[in-house]
Backbone atoms as SQL, in Angstrom:
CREATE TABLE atoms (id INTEGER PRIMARY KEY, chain TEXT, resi INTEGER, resn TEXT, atom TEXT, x REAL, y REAL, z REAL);
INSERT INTO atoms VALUES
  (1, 'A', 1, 'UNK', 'N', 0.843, -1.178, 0.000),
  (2, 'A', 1, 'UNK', 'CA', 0.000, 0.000, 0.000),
  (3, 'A', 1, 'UNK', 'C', 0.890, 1.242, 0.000),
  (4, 'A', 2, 'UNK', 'N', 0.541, 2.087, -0.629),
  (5, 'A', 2, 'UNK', 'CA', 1.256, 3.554, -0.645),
  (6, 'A', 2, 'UNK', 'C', 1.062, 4.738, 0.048),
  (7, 'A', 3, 'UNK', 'N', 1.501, 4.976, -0.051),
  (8, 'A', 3, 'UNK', 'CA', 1.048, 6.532, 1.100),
  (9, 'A', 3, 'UNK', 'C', 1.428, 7.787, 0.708),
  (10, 'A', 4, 'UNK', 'N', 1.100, 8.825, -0.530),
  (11, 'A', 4, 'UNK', 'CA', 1.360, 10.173, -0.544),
  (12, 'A', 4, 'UNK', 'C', 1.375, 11.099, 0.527),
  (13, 'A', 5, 'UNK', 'N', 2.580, 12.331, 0.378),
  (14, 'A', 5, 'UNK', 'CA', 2.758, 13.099, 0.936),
  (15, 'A', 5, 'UNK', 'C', 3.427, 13.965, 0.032),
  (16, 'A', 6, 'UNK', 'N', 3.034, 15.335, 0.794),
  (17, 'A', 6, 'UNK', 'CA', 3.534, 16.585, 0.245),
  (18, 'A', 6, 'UNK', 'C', 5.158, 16.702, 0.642),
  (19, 'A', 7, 'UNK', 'N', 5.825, 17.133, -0.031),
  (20, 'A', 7, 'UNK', 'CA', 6.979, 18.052, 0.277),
  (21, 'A', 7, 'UNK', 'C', 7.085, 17.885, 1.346),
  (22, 'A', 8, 'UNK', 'N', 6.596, 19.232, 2.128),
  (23, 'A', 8, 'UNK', 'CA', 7.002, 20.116, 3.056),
  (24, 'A', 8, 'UNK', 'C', 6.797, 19.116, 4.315),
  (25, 'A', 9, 'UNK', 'N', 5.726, 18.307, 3.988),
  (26, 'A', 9, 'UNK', 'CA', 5.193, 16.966, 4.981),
  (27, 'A', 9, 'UNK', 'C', 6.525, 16.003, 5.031),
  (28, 'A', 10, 'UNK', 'N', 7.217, 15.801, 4.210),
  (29, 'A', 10, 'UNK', 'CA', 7.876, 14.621, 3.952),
  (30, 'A', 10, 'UNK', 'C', 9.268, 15.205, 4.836),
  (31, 'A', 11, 'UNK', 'N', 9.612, 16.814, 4.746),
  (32, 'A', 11, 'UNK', 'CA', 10.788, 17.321, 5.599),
  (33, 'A', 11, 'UNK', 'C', 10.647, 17.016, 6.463),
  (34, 'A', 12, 'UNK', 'N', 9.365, 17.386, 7.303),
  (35, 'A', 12, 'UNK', 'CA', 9.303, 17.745, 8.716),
  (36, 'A', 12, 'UNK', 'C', 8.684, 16.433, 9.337),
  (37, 'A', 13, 'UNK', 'N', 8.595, 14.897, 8.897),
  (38, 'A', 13, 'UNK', 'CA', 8.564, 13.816, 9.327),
  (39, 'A', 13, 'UNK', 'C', 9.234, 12.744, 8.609),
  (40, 'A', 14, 'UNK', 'N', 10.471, 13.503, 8.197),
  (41, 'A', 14, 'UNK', 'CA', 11.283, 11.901, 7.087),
  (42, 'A', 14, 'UNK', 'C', 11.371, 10.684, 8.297),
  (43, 'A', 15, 'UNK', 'N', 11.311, 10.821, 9.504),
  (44, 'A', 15, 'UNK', 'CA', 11.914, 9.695, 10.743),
  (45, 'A', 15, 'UNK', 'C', 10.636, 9.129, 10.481),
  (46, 'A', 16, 'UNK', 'N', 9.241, 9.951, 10.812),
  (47, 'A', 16, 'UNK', 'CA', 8.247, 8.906, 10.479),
  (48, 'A', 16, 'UNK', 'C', 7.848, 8.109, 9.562),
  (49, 'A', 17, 'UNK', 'N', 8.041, 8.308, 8.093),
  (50, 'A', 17, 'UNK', 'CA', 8.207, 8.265, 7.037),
  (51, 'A', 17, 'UNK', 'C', 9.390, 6.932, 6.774),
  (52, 'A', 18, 'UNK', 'N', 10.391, 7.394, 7.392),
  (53, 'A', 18, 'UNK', 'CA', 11.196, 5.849, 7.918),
  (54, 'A', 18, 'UNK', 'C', 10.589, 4.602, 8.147),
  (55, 'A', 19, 'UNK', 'N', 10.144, 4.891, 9.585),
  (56, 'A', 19, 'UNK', 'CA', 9.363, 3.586, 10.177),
  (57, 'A', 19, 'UNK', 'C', 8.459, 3.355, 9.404),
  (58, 'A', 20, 'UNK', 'N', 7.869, 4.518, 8.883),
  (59, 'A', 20, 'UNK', 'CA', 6.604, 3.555, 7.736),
  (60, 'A', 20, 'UNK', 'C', 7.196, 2.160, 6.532),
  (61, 'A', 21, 'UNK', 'N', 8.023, 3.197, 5.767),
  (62, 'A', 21, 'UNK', 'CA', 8.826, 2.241, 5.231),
  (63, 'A', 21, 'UNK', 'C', 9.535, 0.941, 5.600),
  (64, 'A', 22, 'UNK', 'N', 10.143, 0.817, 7.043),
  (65, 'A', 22, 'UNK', 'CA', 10.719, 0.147, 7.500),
  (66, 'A', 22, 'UNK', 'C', 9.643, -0.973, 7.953),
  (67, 'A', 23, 'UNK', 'N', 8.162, -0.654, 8.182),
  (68, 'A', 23, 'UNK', 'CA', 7.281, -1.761, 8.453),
  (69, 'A', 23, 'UNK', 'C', 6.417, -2.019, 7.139),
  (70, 'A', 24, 'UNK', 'N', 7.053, -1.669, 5.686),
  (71, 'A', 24, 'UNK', 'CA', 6.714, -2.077, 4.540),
  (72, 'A', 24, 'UNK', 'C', 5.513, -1.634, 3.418),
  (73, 'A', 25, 'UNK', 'N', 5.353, -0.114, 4.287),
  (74, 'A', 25, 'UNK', 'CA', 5.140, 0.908, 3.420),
  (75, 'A', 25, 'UNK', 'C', 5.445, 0.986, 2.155),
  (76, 'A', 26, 'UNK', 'N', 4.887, 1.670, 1.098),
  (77, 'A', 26, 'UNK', 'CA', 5.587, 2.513, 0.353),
  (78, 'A', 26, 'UNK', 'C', 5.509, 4.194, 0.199),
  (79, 'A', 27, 'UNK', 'N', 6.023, 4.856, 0.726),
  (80, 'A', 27, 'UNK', 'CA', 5.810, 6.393, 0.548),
  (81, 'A', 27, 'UNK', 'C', 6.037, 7.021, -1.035),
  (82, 'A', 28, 'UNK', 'N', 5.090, 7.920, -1.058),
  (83, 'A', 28, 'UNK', 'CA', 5.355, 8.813, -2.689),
  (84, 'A', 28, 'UNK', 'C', 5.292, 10.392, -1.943),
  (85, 'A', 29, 'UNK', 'N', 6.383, 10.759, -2.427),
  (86, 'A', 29, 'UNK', 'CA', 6.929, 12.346, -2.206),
  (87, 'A', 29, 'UNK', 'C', 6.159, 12.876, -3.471),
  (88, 'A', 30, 'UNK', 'N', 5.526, 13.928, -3.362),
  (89, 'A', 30, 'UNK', 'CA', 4.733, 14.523, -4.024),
  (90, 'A', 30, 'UNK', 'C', 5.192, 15.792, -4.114),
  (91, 'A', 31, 'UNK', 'N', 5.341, 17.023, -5.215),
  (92, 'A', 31, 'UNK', 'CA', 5.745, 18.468, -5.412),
  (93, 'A', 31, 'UNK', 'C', 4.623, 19.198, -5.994),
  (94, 'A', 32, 'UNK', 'N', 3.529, 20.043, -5.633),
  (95, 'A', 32, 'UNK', 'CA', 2.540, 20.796, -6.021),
  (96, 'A', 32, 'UNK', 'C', 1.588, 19.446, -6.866),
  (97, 'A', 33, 'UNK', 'N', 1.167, 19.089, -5.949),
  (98, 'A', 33, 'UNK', 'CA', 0.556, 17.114, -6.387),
  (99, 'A', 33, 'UNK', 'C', 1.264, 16.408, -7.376),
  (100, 'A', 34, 'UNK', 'N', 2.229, 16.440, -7.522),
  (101, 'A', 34, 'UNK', 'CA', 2.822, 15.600, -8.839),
  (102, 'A', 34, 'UNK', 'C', 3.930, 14.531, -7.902),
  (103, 'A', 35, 'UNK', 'N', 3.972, 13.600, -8.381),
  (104, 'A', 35, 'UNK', 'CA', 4.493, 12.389, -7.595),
  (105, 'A', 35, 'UNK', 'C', 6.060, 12.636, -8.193),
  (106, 'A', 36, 'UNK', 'N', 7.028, 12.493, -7.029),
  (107, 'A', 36, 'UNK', 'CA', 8.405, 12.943, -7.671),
  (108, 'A', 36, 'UNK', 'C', 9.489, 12.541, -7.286),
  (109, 'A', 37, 'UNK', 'N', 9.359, 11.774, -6.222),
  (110, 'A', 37, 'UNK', 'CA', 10.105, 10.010, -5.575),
  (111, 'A', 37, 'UNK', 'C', 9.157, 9.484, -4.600),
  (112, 'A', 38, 'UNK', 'N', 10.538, 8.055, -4.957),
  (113, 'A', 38, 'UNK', 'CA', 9.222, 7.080, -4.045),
  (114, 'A', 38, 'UNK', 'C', 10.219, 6.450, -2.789),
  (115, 'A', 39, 'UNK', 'N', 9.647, 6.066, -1.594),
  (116, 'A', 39, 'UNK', 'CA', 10.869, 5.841, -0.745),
  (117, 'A', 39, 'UNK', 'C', 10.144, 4.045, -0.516),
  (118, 'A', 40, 'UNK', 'N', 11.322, 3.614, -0.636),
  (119, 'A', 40, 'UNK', 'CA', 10.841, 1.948, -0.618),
  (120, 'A', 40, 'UNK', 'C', 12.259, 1.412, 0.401),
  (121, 'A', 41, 'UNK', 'N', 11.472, 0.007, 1.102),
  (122, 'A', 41, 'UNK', 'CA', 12.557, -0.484, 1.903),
  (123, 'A', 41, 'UNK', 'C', 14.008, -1.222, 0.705),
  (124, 'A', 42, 'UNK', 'N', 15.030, -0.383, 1.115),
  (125, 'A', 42, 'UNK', 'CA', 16.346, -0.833, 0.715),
  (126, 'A', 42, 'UNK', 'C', 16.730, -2.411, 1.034),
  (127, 'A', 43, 'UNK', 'N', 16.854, -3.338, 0.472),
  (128, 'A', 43, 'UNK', 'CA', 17.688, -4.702, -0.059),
  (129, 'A', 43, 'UNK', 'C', 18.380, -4.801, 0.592),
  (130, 'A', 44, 'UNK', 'N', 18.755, -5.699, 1.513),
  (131, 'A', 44, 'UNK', 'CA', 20.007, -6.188, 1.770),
  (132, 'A', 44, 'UNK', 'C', 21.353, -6.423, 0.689),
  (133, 'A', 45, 'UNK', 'N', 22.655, -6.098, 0.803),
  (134, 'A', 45, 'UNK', 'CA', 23.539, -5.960, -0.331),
  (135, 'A', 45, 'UNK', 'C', 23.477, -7.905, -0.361),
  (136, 'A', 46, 'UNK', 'N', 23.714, -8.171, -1.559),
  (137, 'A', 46, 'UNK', 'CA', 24.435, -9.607, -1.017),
  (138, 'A', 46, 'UNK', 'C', 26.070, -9.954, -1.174),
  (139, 'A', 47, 'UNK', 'N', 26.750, -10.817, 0.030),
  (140, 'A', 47, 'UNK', 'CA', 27.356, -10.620, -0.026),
  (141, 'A', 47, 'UNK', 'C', 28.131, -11.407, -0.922),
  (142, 'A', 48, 'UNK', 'N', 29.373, -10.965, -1.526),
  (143, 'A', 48, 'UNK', 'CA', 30.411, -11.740, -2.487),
  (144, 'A', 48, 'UNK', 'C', 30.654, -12.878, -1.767),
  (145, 'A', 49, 'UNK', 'N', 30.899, -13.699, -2.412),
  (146, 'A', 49, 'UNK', 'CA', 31.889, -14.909, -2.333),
  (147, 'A', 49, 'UNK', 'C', 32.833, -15.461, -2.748),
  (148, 'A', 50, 'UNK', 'N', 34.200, -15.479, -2.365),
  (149, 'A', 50, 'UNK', 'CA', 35.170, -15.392, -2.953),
  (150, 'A', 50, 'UNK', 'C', 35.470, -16.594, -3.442),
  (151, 'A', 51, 'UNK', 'N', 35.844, -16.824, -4.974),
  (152, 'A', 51, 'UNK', 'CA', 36.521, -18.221, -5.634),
  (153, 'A', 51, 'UNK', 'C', 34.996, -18.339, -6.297),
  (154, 'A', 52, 'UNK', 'N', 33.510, -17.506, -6.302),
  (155, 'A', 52, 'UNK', 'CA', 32.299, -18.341, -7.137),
  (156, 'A', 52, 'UNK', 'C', 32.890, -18.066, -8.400),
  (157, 'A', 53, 'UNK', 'N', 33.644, -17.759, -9.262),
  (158, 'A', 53, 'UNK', 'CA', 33.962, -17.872, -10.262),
  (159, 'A', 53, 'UNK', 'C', 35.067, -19.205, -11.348),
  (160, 'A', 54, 'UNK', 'N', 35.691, -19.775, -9.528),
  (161, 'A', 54, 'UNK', 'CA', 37.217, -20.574, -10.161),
  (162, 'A', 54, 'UNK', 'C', 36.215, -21.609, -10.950),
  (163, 'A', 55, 'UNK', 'N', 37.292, -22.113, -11.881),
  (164, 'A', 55, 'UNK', 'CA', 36.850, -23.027, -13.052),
  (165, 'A', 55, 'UNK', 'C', 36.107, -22.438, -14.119),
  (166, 'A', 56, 'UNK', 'N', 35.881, -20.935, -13.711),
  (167, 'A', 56, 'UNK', 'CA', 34.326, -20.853, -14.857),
  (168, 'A', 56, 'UNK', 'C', 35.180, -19.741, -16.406),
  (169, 'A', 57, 'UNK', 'N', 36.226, -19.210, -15.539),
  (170, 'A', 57, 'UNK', 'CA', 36.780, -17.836, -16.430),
  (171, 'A', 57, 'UNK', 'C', 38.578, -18.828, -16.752),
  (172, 'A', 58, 'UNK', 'N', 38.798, -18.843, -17.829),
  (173, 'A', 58, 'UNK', 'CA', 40.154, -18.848, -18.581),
  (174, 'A', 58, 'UNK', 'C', 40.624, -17.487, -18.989),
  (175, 'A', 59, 'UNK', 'N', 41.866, -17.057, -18.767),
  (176, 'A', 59, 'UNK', 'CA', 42.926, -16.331, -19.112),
  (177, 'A', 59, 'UNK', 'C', 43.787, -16.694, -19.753),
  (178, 'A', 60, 'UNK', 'N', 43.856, -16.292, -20.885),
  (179, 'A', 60, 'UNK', 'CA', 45.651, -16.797, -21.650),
  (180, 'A', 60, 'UNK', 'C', 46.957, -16.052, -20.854),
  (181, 'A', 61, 'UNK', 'N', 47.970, -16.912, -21.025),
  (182, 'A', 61, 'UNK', 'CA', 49.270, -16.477, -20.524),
  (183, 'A', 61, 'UNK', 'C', 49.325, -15.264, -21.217),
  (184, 'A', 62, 'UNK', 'N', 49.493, -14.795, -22.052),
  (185, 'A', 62, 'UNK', 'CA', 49.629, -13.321, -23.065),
  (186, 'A', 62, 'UNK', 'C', 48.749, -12.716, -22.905),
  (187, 'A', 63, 'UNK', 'N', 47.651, -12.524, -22.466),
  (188, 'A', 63, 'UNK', 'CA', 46.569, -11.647, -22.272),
  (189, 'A', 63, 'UNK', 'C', 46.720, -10.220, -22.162),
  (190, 'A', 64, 'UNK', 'N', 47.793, -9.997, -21.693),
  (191, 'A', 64, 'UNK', 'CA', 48.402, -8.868, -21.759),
  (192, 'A', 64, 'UNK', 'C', 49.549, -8.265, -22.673),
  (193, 'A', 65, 'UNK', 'N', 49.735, -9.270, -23.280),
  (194, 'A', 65, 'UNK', 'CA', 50.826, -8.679, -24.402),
  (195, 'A', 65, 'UNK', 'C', 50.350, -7.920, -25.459),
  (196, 'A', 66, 'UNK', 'N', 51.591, -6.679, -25.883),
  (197, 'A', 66, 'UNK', 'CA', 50.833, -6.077, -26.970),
  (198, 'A', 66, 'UNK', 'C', 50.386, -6.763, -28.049),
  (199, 'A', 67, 'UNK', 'N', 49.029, -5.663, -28.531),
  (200, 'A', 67, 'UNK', 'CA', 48.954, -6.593, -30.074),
  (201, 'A', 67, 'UNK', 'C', 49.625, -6.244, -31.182),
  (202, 'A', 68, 'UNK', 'N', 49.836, -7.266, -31.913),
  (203, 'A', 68, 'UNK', 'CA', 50.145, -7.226, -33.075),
  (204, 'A', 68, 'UNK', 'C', 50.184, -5.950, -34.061),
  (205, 'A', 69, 'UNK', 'N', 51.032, -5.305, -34.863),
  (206, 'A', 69, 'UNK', 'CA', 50.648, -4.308, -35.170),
  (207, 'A', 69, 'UNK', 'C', 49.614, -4.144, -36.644),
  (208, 'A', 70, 'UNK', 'N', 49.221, -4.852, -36.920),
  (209, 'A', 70, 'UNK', 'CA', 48.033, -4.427, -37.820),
  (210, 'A', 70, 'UNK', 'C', 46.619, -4.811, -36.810),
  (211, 'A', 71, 'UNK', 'N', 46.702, -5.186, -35.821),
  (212, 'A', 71, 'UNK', 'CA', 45.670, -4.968, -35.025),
  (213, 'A', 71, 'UNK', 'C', 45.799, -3.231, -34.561),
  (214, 'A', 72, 'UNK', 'N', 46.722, -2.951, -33.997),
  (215, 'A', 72, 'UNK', 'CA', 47.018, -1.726, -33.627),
  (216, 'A', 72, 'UNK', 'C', 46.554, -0.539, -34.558),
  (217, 'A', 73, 'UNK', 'N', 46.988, -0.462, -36.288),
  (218, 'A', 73, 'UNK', 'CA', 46.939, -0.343, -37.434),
  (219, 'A', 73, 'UNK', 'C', 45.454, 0.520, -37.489),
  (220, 'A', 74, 'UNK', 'N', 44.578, -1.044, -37.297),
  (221, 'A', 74, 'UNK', 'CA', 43.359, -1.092, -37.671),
  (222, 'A', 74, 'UNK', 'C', 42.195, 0.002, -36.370),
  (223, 'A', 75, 'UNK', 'N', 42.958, -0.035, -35.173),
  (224, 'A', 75, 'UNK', 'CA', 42.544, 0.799, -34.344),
  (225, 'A', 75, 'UNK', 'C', 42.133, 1.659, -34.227),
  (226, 'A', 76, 'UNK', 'N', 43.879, 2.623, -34.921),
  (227, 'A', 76, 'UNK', 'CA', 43.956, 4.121, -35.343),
  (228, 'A', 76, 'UNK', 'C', 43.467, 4.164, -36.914),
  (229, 'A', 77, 'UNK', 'N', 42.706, 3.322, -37.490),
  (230, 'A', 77, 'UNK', 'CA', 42.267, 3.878, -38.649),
  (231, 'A', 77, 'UNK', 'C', 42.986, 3.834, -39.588),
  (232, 'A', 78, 'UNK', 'N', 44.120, 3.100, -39.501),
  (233, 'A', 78, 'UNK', 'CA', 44.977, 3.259, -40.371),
  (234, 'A', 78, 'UNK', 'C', 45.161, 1.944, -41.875);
């Protein structure tokens, strides 16, 4: 369920406006009645896990070596 509010409403109670959200509200910030953000409960980040990638990505030994120069060539247009 949503809940509009004005502006000037939304300054002078963003803490309440919080807890609304925080018990799964949705608030709409409104500017001379026109809807103009919306405040929704923020996601937990998730967190990385290190190594979910091993086995999945190959690198060549040279991966970093320059290229070739008609690759280079072809770069600059030449």
């Amino acid at each position: 369920m949503s809940q509009i509010v004005n502006m000037h409403e939304a300054k002078t109670t963003l803490s309440k406006l919080v807890e609304l959200v925080e018990s799964g509200e949705e608030v709409i910030i409104a500017r001379a009645g026109v809807p103009v953000a919306r405040l929704i409960r923020a996601s937990e980040p998730r967190r990385r896990r290190l190594g979910a990638w091993k086995g999945q990505v190959w690198m060549a030994d040279d991966f970093d070596a320059p290229l070739p120069e008609e690759h280079l060539r072809a770069w600059r247009g030449e």
